[in-house]
C-alpha positions in Angstrom: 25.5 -25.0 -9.7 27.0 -26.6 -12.5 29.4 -25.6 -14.8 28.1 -24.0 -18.2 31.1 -21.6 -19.6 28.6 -18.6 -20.0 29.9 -15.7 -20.9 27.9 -12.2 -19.5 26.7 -11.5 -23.2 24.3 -15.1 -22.7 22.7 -13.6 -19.8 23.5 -16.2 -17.7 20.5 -16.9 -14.6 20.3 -18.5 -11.5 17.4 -19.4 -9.1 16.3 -20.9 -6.0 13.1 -21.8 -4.6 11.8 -23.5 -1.0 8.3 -24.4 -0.1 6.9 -22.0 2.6 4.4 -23.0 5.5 2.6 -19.8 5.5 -0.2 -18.6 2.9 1.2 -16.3 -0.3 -0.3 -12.8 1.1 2.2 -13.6 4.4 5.1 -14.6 1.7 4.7 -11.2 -0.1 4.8 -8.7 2.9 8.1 -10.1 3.4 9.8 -10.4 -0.5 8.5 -6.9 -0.9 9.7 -4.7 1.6 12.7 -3.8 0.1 13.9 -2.3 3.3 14.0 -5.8 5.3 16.5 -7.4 2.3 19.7 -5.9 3.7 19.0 -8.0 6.9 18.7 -10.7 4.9 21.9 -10.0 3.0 25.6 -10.0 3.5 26.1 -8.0 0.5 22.9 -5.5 0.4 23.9 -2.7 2.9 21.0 -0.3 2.7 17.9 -0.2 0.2 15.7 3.2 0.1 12.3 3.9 -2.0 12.6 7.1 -4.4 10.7 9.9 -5.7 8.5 9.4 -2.5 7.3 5.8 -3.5 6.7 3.8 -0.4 6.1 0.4 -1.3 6.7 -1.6 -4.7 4.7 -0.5 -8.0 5.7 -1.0 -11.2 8.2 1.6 -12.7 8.9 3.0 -8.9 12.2 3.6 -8.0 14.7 2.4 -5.1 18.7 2.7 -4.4 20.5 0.1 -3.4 23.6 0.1 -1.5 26.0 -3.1 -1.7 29.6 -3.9 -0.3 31.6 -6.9 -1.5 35.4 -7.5 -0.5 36.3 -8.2 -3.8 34.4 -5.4 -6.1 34.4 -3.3 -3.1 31.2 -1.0 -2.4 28.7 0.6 -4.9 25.3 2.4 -5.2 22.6 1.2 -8.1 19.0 2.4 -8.7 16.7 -0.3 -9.6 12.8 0.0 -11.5 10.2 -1.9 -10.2 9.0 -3.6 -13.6 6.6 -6.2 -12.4 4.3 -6.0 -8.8 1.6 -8.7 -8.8 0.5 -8.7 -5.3 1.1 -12.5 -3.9 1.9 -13.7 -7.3 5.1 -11.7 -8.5 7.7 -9.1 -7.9 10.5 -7.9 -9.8 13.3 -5.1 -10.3 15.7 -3.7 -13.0 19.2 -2.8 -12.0 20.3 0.4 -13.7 18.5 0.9 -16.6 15.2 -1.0 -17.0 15.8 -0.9 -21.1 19.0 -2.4 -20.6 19.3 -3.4 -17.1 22.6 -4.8 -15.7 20.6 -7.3 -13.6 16.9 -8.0 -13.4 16.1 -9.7 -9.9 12.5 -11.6 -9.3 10.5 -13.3 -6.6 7.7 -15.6 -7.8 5.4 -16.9 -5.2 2.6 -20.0 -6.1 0.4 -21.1 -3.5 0.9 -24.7 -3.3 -1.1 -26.7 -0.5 -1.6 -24.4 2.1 1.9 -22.9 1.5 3.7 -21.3 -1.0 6.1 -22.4 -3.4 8.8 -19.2 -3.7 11.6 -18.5 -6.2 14.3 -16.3 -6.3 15.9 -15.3 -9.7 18.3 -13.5 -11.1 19.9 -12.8 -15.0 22.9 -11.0 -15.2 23.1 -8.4 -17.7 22.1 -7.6 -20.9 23.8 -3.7 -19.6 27.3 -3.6 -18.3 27.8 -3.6 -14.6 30.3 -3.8 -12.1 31.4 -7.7 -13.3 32.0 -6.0 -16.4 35.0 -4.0 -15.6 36.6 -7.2 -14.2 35.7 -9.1 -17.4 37.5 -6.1 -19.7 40.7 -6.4 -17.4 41.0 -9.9 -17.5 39.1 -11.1 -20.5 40.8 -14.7 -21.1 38.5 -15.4 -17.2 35.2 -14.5 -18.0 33.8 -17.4 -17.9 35.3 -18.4 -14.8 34.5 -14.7 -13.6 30.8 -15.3 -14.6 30.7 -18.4 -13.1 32.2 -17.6 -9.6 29.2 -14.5 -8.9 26.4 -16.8 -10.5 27.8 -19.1 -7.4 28.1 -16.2 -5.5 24.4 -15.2 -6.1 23.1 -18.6 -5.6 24.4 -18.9 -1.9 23.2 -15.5 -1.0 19.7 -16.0 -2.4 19.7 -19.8 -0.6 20.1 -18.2 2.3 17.6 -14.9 1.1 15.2 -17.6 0.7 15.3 -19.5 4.1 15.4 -17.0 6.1 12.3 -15.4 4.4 10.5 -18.8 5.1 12.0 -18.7 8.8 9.7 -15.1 9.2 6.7 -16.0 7.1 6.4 -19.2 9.4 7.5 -18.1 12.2 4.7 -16.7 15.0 6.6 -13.5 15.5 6.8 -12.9 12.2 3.5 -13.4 11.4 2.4 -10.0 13.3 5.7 -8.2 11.3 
């Protein structure tokens, strides 16, 4: 990731993507069961539906639990605000009006595979960066630019190790 002195009110974004060896329906089981994502996570501690949803349609409802040794642990409900089986799945942190992160998985088949992304944009809403950019406001910039890094490590490794199940032989029964 390169340098690019954002500030949280640009709405910075980051995103990674790796070619799959398994078809798009095998890719989607994985990115949305929100309950296999802490495994894949060193920051996602636990992810429950709400309101008795049990899988991903738009404007459903899950919690989120996170721990991070610098911001320290935290609890955010997310809306669902865009399910398009094998094609498309995406949340809003907070408060889907003015979310304090939308996160998205797009999925194109490509070749007998599938090409999959994983985004993020950080705000427009305040979150928990946000209290960190109000006590030390002369390092936002850096502040921004250290999670965005932050984000696109974890979501490398989110990303692999979805392709490592989808293509694996175990995983293909999961």
């Amino acid at each position: 990731m390169e340098w690019t002195g954002a500030r949280y009110a640009d709405q910075p974004t980051v995103d990674v993507r790796t070619r799959i060896d398994a078809p798009p329906g095998r890719v989607w089981e994985l990115v949305s069961d929100i309950r296999l994502m802490p495994e894949l996570s060193a920051e996602l501690q636990s992810v429950e539906w709400l309101d008795g949803a049990t899988g991903p349609v738009v404007g459903a409802r899950f919690v989120g639990r996170s721990r991070h040794e610098s911001l320290g642990e935290w609890e955010t409900t997310s809306y669902v605000v865009e399910c398009e089986p094998c094609r498309a799945f995406a949340w809003a942190v907070a408060d889907p009006e003015q979310p304090s992160a939308v996160w998205r998985f797009g999925l194109e088949e490509t070749d007998g595979g599938t090409e999959l992304t994983q985004w993020m944009r950080m705000g427009p809403g305040r979150s928990g960066l946000s209290f960190a950019i109000d006590r030390m406001p002369e390092k936002e910039q850096k502040i921004v630019f250290v999670r965005l890094r932050e984000f696109e490590r974890s979501m490398t490794d989110t990303v692999a190790a979805i392709r490592k199940l989808a293509e694996s032989v175990e995983g293909a029964g999961a």
